[in-house]
C-alpha positions in Angstrom: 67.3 -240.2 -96.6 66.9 -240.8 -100.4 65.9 -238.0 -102.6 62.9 -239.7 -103.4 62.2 -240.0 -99.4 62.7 -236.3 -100.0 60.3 -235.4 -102.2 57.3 -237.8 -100.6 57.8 -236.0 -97.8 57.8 -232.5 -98.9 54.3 -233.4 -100.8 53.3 -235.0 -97.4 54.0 -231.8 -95.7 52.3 -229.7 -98.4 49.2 -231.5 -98.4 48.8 -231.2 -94.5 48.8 -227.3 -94.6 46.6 -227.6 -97.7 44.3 -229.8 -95.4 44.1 -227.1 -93.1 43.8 -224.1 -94.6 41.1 -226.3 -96.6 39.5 -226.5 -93.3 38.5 -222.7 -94.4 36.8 -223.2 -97.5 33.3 -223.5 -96.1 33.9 -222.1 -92.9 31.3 -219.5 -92.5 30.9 -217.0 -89.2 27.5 -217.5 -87.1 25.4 -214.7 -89.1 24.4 -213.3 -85.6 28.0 -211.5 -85.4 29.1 -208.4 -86.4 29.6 -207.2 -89.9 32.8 -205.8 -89.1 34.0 -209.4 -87.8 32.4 -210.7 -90.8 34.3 -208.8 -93.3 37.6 -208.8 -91.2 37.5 -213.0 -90.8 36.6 -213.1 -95.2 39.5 -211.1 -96.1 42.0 -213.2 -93.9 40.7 -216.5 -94.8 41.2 -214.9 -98.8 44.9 -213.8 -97.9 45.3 -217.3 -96.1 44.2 -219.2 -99.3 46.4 -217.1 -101.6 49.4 -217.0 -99.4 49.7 -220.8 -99.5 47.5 -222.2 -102.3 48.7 -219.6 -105.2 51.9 -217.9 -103.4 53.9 -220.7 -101.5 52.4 -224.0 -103.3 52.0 -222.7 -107.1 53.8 -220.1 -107.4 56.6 -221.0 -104.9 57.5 -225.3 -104.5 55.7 -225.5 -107.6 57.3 -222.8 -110.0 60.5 -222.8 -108.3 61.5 -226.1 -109.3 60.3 -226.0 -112.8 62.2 -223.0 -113.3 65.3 -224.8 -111.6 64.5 -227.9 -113.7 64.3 -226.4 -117.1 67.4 -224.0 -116.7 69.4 -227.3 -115.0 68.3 -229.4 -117.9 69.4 -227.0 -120.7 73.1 -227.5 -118.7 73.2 -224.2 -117.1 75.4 -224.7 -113.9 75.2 -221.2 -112.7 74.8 -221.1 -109.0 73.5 -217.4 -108.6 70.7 -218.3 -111.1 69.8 -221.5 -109.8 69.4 -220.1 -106.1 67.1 -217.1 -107.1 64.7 -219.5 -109.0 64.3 -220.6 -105.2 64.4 -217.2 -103.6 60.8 -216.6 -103.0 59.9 -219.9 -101.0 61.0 -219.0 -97.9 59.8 -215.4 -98.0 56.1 -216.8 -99.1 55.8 -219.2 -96.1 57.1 -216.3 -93.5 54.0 -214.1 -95.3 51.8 -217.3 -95.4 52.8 -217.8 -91.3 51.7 -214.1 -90.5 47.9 -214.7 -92.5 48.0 -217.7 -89.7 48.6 -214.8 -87.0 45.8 -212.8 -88.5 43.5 -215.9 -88.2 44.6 -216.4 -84.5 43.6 -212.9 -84.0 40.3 -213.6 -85.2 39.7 -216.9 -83.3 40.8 -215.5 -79.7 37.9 -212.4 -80.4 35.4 -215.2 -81.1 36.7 -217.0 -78.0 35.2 -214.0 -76.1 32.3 -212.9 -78.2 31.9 -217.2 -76.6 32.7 -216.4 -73.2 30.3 -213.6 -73.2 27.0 -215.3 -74.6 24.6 -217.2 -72.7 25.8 -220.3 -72.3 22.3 -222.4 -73.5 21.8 -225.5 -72.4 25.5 -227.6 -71.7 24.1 -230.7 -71.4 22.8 -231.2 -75.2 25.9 -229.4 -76.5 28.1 -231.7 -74.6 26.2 -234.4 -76.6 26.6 -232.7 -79.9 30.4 -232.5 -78.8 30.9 -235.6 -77.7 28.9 -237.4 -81.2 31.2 -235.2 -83.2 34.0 -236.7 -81.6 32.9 -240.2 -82.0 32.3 -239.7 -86.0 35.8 -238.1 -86.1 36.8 -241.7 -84.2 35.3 -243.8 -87.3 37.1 -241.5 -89.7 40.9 -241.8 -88.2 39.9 -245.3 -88.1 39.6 -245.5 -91.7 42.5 -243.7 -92.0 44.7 -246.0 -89.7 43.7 -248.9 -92.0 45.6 -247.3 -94.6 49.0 -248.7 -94.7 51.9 -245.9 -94.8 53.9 -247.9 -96.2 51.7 -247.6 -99.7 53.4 -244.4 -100.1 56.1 -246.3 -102.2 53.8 -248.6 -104.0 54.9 -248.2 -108.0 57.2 -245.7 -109.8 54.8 -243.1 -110.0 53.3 -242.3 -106.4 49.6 -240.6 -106.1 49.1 -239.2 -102.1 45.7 -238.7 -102.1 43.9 -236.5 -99.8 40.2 -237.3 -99.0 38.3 -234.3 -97.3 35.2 -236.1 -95.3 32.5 -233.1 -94.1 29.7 -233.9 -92.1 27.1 -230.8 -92.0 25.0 -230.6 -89.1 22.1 -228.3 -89.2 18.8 -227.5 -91.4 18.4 -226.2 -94.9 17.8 -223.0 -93.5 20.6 -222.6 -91.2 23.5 -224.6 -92.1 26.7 -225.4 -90.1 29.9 -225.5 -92.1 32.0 -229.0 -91.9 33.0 -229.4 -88.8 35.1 -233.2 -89.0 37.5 -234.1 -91.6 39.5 -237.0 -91.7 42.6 -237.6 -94.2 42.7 -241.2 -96.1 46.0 -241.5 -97.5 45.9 -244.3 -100.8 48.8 -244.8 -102.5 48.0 -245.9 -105.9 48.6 -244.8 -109.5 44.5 -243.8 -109.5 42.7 -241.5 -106.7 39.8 -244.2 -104.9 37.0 -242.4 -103.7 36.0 -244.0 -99.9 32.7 -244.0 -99.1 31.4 -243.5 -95.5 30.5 -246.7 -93.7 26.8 -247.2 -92.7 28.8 -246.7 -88.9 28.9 -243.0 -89.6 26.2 -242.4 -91.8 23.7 -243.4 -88.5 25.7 -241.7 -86.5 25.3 -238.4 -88.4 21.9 -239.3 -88.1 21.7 -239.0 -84.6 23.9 -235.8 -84.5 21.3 -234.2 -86.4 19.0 -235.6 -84.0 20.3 -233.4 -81.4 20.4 -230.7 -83.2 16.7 -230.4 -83.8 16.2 -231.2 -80.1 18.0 -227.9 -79.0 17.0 -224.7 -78.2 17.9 -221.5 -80.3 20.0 -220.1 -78.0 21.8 -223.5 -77.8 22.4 -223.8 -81.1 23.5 -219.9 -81.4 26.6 -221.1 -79.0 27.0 -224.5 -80.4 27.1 -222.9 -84.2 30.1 -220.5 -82.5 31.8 -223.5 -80.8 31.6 -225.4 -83.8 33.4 -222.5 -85.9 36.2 -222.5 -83.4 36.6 -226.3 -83.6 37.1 -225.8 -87.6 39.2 -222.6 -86.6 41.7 -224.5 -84.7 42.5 -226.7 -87.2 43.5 -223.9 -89.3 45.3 -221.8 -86.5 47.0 -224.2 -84.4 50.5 -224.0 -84.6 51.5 -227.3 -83.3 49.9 -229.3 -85.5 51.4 -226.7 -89.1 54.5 -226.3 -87.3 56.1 -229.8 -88.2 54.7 -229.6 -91.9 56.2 -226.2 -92.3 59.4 -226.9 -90.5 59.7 -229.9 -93.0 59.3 -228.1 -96.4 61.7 -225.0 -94.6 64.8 -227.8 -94.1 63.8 -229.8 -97.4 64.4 -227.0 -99.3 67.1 -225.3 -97.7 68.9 -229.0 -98.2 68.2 -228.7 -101.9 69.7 -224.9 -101.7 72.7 -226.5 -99.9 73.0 -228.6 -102.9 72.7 -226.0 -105.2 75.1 -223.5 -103.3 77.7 -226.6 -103.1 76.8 -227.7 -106.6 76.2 -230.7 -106.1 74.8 -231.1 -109.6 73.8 -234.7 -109.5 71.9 -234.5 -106.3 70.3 -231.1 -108.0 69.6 -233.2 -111.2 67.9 -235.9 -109.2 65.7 -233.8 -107.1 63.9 -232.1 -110.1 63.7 -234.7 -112.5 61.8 -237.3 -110.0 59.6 -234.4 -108.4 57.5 -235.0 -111.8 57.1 -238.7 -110.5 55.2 -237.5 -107.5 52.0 -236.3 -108.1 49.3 -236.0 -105.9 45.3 -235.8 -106.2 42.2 -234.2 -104.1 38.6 -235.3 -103.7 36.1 -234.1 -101.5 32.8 -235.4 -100.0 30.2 -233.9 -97.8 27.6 -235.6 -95.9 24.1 -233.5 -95.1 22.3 -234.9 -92.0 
């Protein structure tokens, strides 16, 4: 694997825990529950944000290697210094990996508050479940159309995530995002993709059977929709992989370092500037 494979990889990885814990951002309890569960679910998703956004991405991948980059390029060739510029990676993803915990917590108490409810009417929330399922369909198939391969278009490389929400509920009583897809461009500019006319009816009619339901319905189906954002956060075999890839990324480019294997060290932080990556976000109201 070529360092530049390397690198595209690690940023691949980063940006798929990014897209989950993102998953939190407007992620809201049903206002029915508790206070307590209220204020217990905000400070974890808080911790969660800082442990990857600020600890493990800025001030860990991100300050690590500029650290390592700008001592390396001023021709120190000390190996203690080099590997405690990268000491704090590891240790911030273990503390990252225990907010996930905390969230898991969380989710299996709302998975009985659910259990414990009345149950509302099945049939209509199966059809809310099964039109969500549908519109996340159209969205992987937008993404599918996007060839991987554009990862390695150009000498300077933009992965760019695209966050698609679709809010289901009134004015009055919103739901959080409940689908996101991921549309990976790889070009030197961010595109924006716009929703096809596909999805945009079929939001319509998910918002058509939200009106149609009754309060107690919608009480459970605001719950169950929580949970389906939830487990995009929480589930471990879809952050494992990411995770495990940044862990044996870096503790290759330690290797290196420990070894000092200065050229590969070199390489590694001067191309990680070539590798950039870029955000947008767009949310659809019914």
């Amino acid at each position: 694997m070529t360092t530049q494979d390397k690198i595209i990889q690690l940023w691949q990885a980063a940006n798929e825990i990014g897209i989950a814990v993102n998953a939190l951002k407007e992620l809201q309890l049903p206002g029915y529950l508790p206070t307590s569960d209220q204020s217990e679910f905000t400070k974890a998703k808080k911790d969660t944000f800082l442990k990857w956004f600020v600890l493990a991405l800025d001030e860990g991948i991100l300050a690590a290697i500029n650290a390592i980059k700008k001592t390396y390029n001023l021709g120190v060739r000390d190996v203690q210094t080099l590997l405690s510029d990268s000491d704090s990676l590891l240790t911030n993803i273990g503390e990252f990996t225990n907010c996930l915990n905390q969230l898991k917590s969380i989710e299996s108490a709302l998975e009985e508050y659910l259990r414990q409810m009345l149950q509302g009417d099945q049939q209509v929330i199966a059809e809310l479940t099964s039109k969500l399922n549908q519109i996340q369909d159209k969205i992987n198939e937008l993404s599918d159309n996007i060839d991987d391969g554009s990862y390695k278009i150009g000498s300077d490389i933009v992965i760019t995530y695209i966050n698609v929400g679709i809010n289901v509920a009134s004015e009055e009583n919103p739901v959080v995002p409940v689908v996101e897809g991921v549309v990976k461009v790889g070009e030197t500019v961010a595109q924006e993709v716009k929703m096809t006319k596909e999805i945009l009816a079929l939001n319509d009619e998910l918002f058509d059977i939200w009106q149609s339901m009754s309060e107690q319905s919608q009480k459970v189906a605001t719950l169950q929709l929580a949970l389906r954002q939830f487990a995009r956060v929480t589930s471990f075999q879809d952050l494992t992989s990411p995770l495990t890839t940044i862990t044996n990324i870096w503790s290759d480019f330690r290797d290196d370092i420990d070894n000092q294997n200065w050229s590969k060290v070199g390489d590694f932080v001067n191309r990680f500037d070539k590798v950039t990556t870029a955000r947008s976000a767009e949310t659809l109201s019914a």
